[in-house]
N, C-alpha and C positions, 0 to 999 in steps of 0.2 A: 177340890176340883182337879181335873186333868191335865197334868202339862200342857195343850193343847189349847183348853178354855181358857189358861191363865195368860197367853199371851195375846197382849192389848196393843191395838193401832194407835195413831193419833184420829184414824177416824172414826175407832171405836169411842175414845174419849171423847172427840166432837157429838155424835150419834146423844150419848147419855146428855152432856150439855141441851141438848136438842130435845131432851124431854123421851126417847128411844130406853124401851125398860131391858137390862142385856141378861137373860137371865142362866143358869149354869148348874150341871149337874153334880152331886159329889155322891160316890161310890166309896163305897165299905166293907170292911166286918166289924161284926161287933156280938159281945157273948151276953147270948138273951139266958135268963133264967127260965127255965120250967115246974114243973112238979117234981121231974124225977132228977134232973142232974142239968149241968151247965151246956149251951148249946151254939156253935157260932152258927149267924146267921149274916145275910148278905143283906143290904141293905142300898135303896138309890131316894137319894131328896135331893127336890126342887131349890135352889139357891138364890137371892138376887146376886148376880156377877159383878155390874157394875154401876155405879149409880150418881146423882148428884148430892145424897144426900149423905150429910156430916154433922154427928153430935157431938162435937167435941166445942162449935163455935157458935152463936148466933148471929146471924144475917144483918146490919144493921139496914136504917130506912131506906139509906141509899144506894143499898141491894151491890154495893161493891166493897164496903170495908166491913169487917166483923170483929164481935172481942169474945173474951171466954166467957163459956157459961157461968163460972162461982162466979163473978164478977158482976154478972147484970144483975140488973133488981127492977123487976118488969111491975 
């Protein structure tokens, strides 16, 4: 992403809280193969920017405290 996308408000972070999808471009090279020889090529994909979601923990019932994933046994 762009120096520019990467910098986050606090009312960016409210906005995602809020359910708001912040989405973000990231630009490139990158060396495509062909038939006859190596090739760079330019490159633009769609990113999500910022978000609420987090795999690192599970949510517990009451949607405010969480533990690690190897930990639960659902």
């Amino acid at each position: 992403m762009s120096k520019m996308q990467n910098l986050k408000t606090w009312q960016s972070f409210k906005a995602a809280l809020d359910g708001t999808i912040n989405s973000a471009e990231n630009r490139g090279f990158r060396m495509v193969h062909s038939a006859r020889a190596m090739q760079m090529a330019t490159y633009e994909q769609q990113k999500l920017g910022l978000s609420t979601y987090y795999d690192k923990r599970w949510v517990l019932p009451d949607g405010i405290h969480t533990e690690p994933i190897e930990f639960c046994i659902a």
